[in-house]
N, C-alpha and C positions, 0 to 999 in steps of 0.2 A: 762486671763479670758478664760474658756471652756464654748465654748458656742454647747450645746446638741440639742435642738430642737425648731426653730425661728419660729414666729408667725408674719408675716407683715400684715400692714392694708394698706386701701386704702377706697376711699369713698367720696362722695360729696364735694363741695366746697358750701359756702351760698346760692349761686346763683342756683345750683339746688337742696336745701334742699326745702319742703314746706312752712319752717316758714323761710326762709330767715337767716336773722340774729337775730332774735327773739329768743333769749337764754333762753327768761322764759317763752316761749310759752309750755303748758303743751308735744303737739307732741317732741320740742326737749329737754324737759327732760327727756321723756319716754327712746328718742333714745338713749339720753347720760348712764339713767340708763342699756339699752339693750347691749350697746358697752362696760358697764363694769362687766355685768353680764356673755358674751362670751369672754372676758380678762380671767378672775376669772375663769374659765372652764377651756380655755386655760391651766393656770398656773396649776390645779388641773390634766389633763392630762396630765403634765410633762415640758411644754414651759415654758422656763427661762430666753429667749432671746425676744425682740418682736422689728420691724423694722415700725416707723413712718416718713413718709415723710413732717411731719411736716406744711403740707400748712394748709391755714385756712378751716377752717369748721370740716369735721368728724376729717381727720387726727391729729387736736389740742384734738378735744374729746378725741382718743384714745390716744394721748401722758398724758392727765390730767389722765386718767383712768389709765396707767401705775401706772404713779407718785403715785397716793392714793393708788395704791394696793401694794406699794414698804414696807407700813407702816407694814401691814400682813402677807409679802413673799418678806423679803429682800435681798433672793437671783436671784431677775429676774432685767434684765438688761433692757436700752433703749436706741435704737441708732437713732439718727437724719440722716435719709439717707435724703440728701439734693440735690436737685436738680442743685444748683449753689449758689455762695457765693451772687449774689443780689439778691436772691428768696423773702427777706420782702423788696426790698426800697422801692413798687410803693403801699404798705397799707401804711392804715391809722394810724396815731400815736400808737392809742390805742390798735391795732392789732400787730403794732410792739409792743411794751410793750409787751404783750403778747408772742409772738413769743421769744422774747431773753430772758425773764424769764422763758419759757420750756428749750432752749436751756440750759442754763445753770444748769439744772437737767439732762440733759442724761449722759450717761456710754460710747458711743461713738458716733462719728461722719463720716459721710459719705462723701465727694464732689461726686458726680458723674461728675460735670462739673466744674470747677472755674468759668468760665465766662457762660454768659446766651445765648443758640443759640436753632435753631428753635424745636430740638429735644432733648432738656436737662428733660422734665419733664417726656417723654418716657421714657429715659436710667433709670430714679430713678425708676419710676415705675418696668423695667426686673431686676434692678439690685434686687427690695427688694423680688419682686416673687422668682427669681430665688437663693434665699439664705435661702427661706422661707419653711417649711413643710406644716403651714396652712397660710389661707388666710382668714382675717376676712374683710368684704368688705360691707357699706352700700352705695345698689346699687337695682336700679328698673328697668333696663334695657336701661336705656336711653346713647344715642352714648356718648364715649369721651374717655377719659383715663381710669377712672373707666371701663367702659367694656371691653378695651382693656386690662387691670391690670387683670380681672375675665378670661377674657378667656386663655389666658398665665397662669393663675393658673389650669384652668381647664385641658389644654392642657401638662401641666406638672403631673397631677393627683395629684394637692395639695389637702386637707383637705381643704373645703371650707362652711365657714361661712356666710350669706348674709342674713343682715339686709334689707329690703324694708323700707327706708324713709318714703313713703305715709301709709302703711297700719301696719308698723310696726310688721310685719311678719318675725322670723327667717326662715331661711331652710337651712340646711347643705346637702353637697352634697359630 
């Protein structure tokens, strides 16, 4: 596989989206359409490869939005950079379901850690900046990994895409 020009994501977990888990709250279908509308760009600007870490919330957005764009442009690939092999035990059934029926759609696979230790979901994060050209990222500024994920893109002068959750505002930078 030649992989040309990588496009990783990064982006909320439920907990700090506005709608929570409310999947059919019209805000997170906007954002779900917004995450596939800046994929689909992506791919038209040349990115063939794109890096999801897989956790719940945007990250599952942007691996589902791969997967459908695969139908239109079956040349882009999708790798599970994963933070460690127990990354789904401590969700919910139905979140696993989930999680191992994306798995089983991507093109490749990451560990960053085998086992879970205090600083495994940092290393996924530089591993997929740091492999990445852009950074597509729904992100409002509030502390945590996502900002840390943003500013190592920034700081590396990636191509940077950033959804606002609340107000559902792109801005590329």
């Amino acid at each position: 596989m030649t992989i040309t020009k990588t496009c990783g994501f990064s982006g909320y977990r439920p907990s700090k989206l506005p709608f929570k888990n409310d999947e059919k709250s019209l805000a997170c279908v906007h954002l779900k359409v917004l995450i596939y509308i800046e994929t689909e760009a992506a791919i038209k600007n040349g990115y063939t490869h794109f890096i999801s870490g897989f956790a719940l919330g945007s990250d599952t957005y942007f691996a589902e939005a791969v997967i459908a764009l695969r139908k239109r442009y079956p040349e882009i690939t999708l790798e599970a950079a994963l933070a460690c092999e127990t990354q789904a035990d401590h969700w919910q059934e139905e979140d696993r379901d989930r999680y191992f029926g994306l798995l089983a759609k991507y093109d490749l696979e990451t560990y960053v850690s085998r086992n879970y230790h205090k600083h495994c979901y940092l290393e996924r994060n530089r591993y997929l900046v740091d492999r990445s050209q852009r950074l597509i990222a729904v992100f409002d500024g509030k502390f945590g990994g996502t900002m840390a994920t943003v500013n190592r893109a920034r700081a590396k002068n990636l191509e940077l895409v950033i959804i606002d959750p609340g107000t559902l505002q792109v801005t590329y930078e």
